[in-house]
C-alpha positions, 0 to 999 in steps of 0.5 A: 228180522235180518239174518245178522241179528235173530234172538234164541231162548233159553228158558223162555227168555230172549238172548240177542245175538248178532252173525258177523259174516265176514269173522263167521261168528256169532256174538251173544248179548252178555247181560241176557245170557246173564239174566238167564243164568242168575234171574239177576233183578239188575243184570246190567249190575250184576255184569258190571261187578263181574267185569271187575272182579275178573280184571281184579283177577287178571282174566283176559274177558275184557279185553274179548268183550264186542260192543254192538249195537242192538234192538233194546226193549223200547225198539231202539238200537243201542250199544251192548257188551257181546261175546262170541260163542267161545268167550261165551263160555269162558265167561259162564264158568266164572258164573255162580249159577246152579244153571251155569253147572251143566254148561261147566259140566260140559266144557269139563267133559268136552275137554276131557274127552280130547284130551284121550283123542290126543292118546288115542286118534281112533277115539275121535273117529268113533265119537264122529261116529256117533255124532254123525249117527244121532243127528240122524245120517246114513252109515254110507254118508258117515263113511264117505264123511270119514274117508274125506277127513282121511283124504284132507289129512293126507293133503294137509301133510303134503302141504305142510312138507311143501313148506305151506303155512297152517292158517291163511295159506291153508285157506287160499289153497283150499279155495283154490282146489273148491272154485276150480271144481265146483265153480265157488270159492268156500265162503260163496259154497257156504253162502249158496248153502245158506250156511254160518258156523256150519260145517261145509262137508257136513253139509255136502251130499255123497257126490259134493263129499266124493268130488272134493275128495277127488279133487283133495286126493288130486292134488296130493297126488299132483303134488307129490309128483310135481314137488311144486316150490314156493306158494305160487306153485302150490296154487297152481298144483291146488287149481289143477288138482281141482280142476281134475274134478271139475271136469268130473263135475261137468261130465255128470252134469252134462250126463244127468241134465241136473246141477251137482253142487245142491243148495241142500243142507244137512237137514235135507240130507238126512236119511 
């Protein structure tokens, strides 16, 4: 099966999906997430009640709904309602299911618990803690992983008072800062990573985490020099902040005989 499409199971029971590379999201079969939930005899039915009720409603569900084609029970591809991960779960919470109440206990304690983050950032740093921890990583990566989130924060606030925009200047200037260290744009590191909605840091190993923070901390610092004016200047103080490191990155190459940048995922680095 190509990568774009796979089937996970839930209860024994095949739930379609589909990766749009391009958005980075994974699209989920609406009626096999229903038949899931409810045992609907006639999920299809059940879906389409459902669709009503929420535009009836005023919900905004309509509107999300992707039409992809996908592999039927008779091997043929046809066309199906998708969601994507998030309006996935908006969906299950307007499901009456006994199995649809943990996924709505959850989103309830996931909303709850960002909600005493805003009061109180040091709570974020120790639920990473714990995360990171339970999925079985070294203290000392953890550590590193934290110190970068502190490192991007300072670089983010340099942006922002040079005037840059959240979103897509953000994410220009970043690929900048990446291609110039590690010789690969985010979306090539990830795709070298075989990665999809995986985080890339969570994914880098101590060296890959020490170098783009060497390379963010440069940039920073570049730039806070510099005062650069303008989006053009900003890329060329995000290539040269990079590039600080990918000198670095070349050095230890050349040094060790061994490439720096591991197609490695996070389960390979867990220790």
């Amino acid at each position: 099966m190509k990568k774009e499409t796979s089937i996970i199971l839930f209860n024994q029971k095949a739930v379609r999906r589909h990766w749009d590379a391009e958005k980075e999201l994974w699209y989920f079969s609406v009626i096999d997430v229903i038949a899931v939930l409810t045992d609907s005899t006639t999920p299809k039915r059940y879906w389409s009640d459902l669709k009503i009720r929420l535009e009836a409603e005023g919900s905004e569900a309509y509107e999300k709904i992707v039409r992809l084609k996908m592999l039927a029970p008779d091997n043929k591809k046809r066309e199906t309602d998708c969601f994507s991960t998030e309006d996935l779960l908006r969906l299950i919470q307007s499901i009456p299911s006994k199995k649809a109440e943990p996924f709505k206990v959850w989103l309830a304690q996931v909303g709850y618990e960002r909600i005493e983050e805003t009061e109180n950032p040091e709570l974020s740093f120790e639920r990473m803690v714990r995360t990171y921890a339970k999925k079985g990583y070294s203290m000392a990566w953890i550590n590193q992983r934290l110190k970068s989130i502190e490192v991007r924060k300072e670089l983010t606030d340099e942006w922002r008072e040079r005037g840059m925009k959240e979103g897509a200047e953000y994410a220009i200037l970043t690929d900048e800062i990446t291609k110039a260290w590690s010789g690969k744009t985010v979306k090539e590191y990830k795709a070298f990573k075989e990665l999809k909605k995986e985080g890339l840091r969570d994914n880098m190993n101590t060296l890959e985490l020490v170098l783009n923070m060497l390379a963010e901390a440069s940039t920073t610092e570049i730039s806070k020099e510099r005062k650069p004016k303008g989006f053009k200047e900003n890329k060329q103080v995000a290539n040269d902040g990079g590039s600080v490191a990918g000198i670095a990155r070349k050095e230890i190459e050349k040094k060790t005989g061994k490439r720096v940048i591991s197609p490695k995922k996070s389960g390979h680095l867990l220790t």
